[in-house]
C-alpha positions as CSV (number, residue, x, y, z in Angstrom):
1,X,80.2,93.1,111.3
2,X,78.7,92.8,107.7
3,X,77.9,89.4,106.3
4,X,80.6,87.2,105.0
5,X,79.3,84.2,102.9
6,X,81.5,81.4,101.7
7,X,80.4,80.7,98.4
8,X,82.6,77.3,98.8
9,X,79.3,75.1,97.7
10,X,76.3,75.2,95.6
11,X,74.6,76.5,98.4
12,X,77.0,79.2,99.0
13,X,77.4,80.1,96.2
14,X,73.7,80.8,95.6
15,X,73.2,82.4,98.6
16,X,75.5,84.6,98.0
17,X,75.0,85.7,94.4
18,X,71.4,86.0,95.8
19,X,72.7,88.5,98.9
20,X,75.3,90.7,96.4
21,X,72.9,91.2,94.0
22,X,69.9,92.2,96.6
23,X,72.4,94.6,98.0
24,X,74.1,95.9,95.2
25,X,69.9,96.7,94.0
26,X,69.7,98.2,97.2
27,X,72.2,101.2,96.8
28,X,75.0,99.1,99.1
29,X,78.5,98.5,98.5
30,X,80.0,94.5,98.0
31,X,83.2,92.7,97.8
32,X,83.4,90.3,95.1
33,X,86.5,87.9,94.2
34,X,87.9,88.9,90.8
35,X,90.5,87.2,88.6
36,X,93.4,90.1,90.0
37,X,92.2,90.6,93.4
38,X,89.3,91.0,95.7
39,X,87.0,94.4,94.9
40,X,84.7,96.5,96.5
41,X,81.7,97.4,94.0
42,X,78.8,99.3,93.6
43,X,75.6,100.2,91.0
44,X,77.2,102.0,88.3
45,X,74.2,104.0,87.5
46,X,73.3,104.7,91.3
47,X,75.2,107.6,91.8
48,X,74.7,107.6,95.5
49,X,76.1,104.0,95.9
50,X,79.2,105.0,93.7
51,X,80.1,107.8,96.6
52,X,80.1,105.8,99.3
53,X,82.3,103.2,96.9
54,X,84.8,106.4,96.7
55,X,84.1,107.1,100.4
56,X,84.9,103.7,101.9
57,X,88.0,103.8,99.5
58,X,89.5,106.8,100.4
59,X,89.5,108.5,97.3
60,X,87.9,111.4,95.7
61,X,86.2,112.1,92.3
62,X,89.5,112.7,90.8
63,X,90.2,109.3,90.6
64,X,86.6,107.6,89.2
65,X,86.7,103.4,89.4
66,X,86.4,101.5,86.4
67,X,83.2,99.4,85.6
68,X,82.8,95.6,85.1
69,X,80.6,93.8,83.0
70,X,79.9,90.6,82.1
71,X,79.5,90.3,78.2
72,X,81.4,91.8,75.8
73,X,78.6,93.1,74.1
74,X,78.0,95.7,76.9
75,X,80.3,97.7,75.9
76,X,78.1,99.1,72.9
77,X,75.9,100.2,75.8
78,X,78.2,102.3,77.8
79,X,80.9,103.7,75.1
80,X,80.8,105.2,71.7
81,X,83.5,105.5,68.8
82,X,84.9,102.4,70.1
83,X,88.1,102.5,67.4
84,X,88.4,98.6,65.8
85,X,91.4,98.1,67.5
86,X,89.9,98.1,71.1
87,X,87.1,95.5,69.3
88,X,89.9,93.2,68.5
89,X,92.1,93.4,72.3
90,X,88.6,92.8,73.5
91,X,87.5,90.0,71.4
92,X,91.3,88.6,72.0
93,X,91.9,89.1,75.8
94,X,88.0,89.7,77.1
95,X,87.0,88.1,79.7
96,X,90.5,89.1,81.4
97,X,92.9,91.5,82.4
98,X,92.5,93.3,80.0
99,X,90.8,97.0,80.7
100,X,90.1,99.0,78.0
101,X,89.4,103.3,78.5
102,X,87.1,104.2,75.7
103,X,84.9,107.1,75.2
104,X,81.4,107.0,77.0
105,X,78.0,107.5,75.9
106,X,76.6,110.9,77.0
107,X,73.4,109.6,77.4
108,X,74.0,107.6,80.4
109,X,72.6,108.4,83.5
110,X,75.8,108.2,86.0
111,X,78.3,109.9,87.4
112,X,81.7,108.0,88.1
113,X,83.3,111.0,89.1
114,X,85.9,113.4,87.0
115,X,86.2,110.9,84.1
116,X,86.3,113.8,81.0
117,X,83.9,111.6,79.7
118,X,85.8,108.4,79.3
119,X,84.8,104.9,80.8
120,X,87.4,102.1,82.0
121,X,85.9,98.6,81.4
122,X,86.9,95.2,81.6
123,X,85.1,92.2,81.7
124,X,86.7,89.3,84.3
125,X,87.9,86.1,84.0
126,X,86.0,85.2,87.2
127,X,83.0,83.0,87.6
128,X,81.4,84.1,90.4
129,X,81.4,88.0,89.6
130,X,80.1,86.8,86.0
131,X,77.5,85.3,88.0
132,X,76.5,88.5,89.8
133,X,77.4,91.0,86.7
134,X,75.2,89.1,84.7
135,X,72.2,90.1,87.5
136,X,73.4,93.2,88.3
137,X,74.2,94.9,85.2
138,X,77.5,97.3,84.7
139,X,79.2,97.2,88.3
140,X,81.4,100.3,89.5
141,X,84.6,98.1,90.9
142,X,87.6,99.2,92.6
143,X,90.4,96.7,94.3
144,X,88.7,96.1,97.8
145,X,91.0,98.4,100.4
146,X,91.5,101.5,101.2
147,X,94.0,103.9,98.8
148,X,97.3,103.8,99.6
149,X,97.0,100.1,101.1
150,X,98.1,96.8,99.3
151,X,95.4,95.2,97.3
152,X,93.0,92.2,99.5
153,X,93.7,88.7,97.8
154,X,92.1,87.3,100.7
155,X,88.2,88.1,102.3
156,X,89.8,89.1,105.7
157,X,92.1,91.5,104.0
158,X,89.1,93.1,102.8
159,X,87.0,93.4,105.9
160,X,89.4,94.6,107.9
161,X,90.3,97.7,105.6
162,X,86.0,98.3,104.7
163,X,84.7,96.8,107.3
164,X,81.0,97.9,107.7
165,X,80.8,100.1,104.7
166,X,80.5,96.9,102.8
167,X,77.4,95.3,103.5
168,X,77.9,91.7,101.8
169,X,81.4,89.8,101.6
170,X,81.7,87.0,99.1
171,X,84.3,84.8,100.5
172,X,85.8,82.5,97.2
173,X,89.1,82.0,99.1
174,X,92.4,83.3,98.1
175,X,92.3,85.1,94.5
176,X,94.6,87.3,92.6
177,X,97.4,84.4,91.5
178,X,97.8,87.0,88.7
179,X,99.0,90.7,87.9
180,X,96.9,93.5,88.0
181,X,94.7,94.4,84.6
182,X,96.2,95.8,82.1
183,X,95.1,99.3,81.2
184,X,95.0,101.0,77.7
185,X,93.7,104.2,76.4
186,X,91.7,103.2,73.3
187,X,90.2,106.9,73.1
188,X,92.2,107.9,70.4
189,X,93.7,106.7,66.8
190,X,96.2,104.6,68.4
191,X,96.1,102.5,71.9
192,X,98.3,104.0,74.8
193,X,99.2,101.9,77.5
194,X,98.6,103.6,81.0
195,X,99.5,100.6,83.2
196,X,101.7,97.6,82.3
197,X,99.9,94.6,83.9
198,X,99.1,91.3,83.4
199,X,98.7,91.1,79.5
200,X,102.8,92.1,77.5
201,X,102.6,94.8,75.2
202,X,103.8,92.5,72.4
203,X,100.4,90.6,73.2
204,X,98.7,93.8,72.9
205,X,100.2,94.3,69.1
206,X,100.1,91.1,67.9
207,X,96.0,91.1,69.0
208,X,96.0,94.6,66.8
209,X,98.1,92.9,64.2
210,X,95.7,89.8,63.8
211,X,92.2,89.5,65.0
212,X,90.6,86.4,65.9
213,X,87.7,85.6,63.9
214,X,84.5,84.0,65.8
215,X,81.2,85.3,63.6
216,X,79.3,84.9,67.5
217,X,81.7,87.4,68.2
218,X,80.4,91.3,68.8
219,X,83.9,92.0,67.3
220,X,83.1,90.4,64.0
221,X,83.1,92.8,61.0
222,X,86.5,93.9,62.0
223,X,89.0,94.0,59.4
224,X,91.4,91.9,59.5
225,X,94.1,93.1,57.3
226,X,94.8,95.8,59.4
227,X,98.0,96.6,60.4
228,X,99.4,97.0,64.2
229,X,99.1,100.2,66.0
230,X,102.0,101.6,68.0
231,X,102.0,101.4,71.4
232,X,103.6,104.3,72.9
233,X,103.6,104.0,76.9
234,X,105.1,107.0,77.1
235,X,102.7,108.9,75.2
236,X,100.9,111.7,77.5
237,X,97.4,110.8,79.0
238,X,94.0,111.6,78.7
239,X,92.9,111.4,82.3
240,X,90.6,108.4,82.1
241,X,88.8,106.5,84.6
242,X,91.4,104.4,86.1
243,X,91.9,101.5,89.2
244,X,94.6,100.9,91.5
């Protein structure tokens, strides 16, 4: 049986930052708590560790995980053409559940899977992965179980769907009080929603509609006068990375 680590305490809690982060440097898979549910996670940029992440899913390229990070400002590194209006849901909503598909730099040296070169990021509203994103870098992270089964809110759900493809399991108790992320298209002039979650599509307009302003903000420069952008949910798809 892999490693489970109760990050209860201090102690904990550094000890098992200290093992995810060894193993996700390591090419191996973890399970992390998030702010919507447990997930299993890899090295986004070790393409190896991201096809045993599919692999212990149950999934195949077709379906590429999204990526997690834990600044905003990451997202400059991984996407280009970002359109103003994902800057603003971002600088309203990030970190949450909020997960934005945007168009991804051809330069980087990954493979996700069948993405049609598109990205889907989101930054959580959860310490602990915070604490190992900010180590790790951009994390490939799909709900911890396999596809087809409910999502794990709890450490044992996890382990008993992945067992010993996951070499580390961070046990923060019971998570995922919330809905899933929200998901929305930003590759094109106008956001499309792809999966109703967490954050109301009136949220999602009013965000577009009026900007928060915060000058430490990687959002800032935006301009504010900008009207809202439909939302049309029913609007075709682009095939973008995607989670469960």
């Amino acid at each position: 049986m892999s490693p489970v680590i109760s990050t209860s305490d201090d102690d904990g809690r550094e000890k098992g930052i200290r093992a995810a982060v060894d193993a996700v440097r390591d090419g191996r898979l973890v399970v992390i708590p998030t702010d919507t549910v447990y997930g299993v996670g890899a090295d986004a940029f070790d393409e190896a560790a991201v096809a045993a992440l599919l692999e212990a899913k149950g999934r195949g390229r077709e379906m590429p995980p999204p990526v997690l990070v834990p600044s905003p400002r990451t997202i400059d590194g991984l996407a280009v053409d970002v359109p103003e209006y994902a800057r603003r849901l971002i600088s309203r909503f990030w970190p949450g559940a909020l997960t934005v598909v945007v168009r991804a730099q051809a330069s980087l040296m990954w493979d996700l899977g069948e993405t049609n070169g598109t990205v889907a990021v989101r930054m959580p509203d959860q310490q602990l992965a915070l604490a190992v994103l900010a180590e790790t870098g951009p994390m490939a992270v799909t709900s911890a179980n396999r596809t087809g089964e409910p999502p794990a809110r709890t450490i044992t759900e996890a382990a008993s769907q992945l067992g010993a493809s996951v070499t580390v399991y961070l046990d923060d108790g019971p998570v995922g009080d919330s809905e899933a992320s929200t998901i929305v298209d930003c590759t094109g002039d106008a956001p499309v929603i792809l999966r109703r979650g967490a954050i109301e599509e009136s949220d999602i307009l009013a965000a577009i509609a009026e900007p928060e302003q915060d000058p430490e903000d990687p959002a800032e420069g935006i301009d504010a006068t900008g009207g809202a952008t439909a939302v049309d949910p029913a609007a075709p798809t682009r095939r973008p990375a995607t989670e469960d």
